[in-house]
N, C-alpha and C positions, 0 to 999 in steps of 0.2 A: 476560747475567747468569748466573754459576754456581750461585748459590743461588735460584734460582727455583723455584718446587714449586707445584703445583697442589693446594688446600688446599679448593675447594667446586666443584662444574661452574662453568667459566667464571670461575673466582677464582683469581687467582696472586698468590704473596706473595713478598719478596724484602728479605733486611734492608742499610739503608742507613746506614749507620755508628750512630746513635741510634735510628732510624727502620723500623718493619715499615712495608713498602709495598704498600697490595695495590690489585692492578689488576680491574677487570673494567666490564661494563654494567654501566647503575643495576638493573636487575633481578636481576639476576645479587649484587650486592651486598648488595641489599636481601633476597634471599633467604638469602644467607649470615648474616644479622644484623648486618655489620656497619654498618649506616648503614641509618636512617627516610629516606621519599621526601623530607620535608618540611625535614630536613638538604642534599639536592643543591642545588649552587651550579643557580642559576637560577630558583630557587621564590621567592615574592614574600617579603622580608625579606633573600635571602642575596645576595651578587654572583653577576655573572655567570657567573665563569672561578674562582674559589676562597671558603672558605666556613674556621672556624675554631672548635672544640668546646672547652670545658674538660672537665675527665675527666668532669665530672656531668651533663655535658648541654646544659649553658647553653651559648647561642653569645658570641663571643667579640666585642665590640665593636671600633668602630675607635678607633686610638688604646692598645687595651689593648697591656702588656707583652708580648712576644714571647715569653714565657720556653720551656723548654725541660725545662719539668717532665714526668713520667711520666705516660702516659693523655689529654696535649691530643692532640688529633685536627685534623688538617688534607686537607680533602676540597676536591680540584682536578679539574674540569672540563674533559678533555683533548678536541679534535676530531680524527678520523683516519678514512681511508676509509673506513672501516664503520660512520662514527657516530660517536656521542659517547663516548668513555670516561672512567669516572671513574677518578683513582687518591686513596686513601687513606692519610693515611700517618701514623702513630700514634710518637707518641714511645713507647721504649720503657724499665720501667724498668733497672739493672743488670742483675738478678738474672733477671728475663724475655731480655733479650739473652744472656745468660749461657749459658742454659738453652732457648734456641733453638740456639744455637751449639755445645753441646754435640751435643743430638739430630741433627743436620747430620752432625757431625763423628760420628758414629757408623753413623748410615746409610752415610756414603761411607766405612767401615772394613771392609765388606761381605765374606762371606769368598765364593772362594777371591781374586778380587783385587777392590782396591778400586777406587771410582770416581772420578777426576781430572776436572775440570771438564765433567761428563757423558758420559768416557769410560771403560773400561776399563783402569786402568794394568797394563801387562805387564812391566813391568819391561826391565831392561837384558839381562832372557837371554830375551826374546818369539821372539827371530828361534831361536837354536839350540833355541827349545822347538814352534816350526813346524815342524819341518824333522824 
């Protein structure tokens, strides 16, 4: 993922077309703020493997509307070698994508060159500017 950024120790965020994604441990997340222990899928009330917030808090029943309003929160239960991770993923609204999108696209405008998918881009005269 290009837009990946490490946003808390152990917290990476990454936007998925609607959606900020962030990954980390449950501690690791909980320390970030964004997500209560008592939110992680697997605490007695949530399922096992994913768990679902409205913007205010309230958890999301089954059955409710899937919608795709700004601030639902969807918190999934990943397993991988080193444990459980959680990933987070917040719908986000325009004007937030917007405005992530921009701060991005500014950092990678980096002077004296910019950054292309976590590299340096040198452009088309790199080789006669080696030499």
């Amino acid at each position: 993922m290009r837009n990946r950024i490490e946003i808390h120790p152990g917290v990476f965020r990454h936007l998925d077309h609607y959606q900020a994604v962030y990954t980390g441990t449950a501690d690791r997340l909980i320390s970030a703020g964004l997500v209560l222990a008592e939110q992680l899928p697997g605490h007695p009330g949530n399922g096992r493997g994913m768990c679902t917030y409205n913007p205010d808090g309230t958890k999301v029943g089954k059955g409710s509307p899937t919608g795709r309003g700004p601030g639902r929160k969807y918190i999934i239960a990943k397993k991988c070698a080193d444990g459980a991770v959680f990933e987070i993923r917040l719908n986000l609204s325009p004007e937030r994508r917007d405005s992530i999108e921009a701060l991005e696209a500014r950092a990678s405008a980096c002077w004296p060159f910019p950054v292309v998918g976590g590299m340096q881009f040198l452009g088309a005269s790199a080789p006669e500017a080696r030499t």
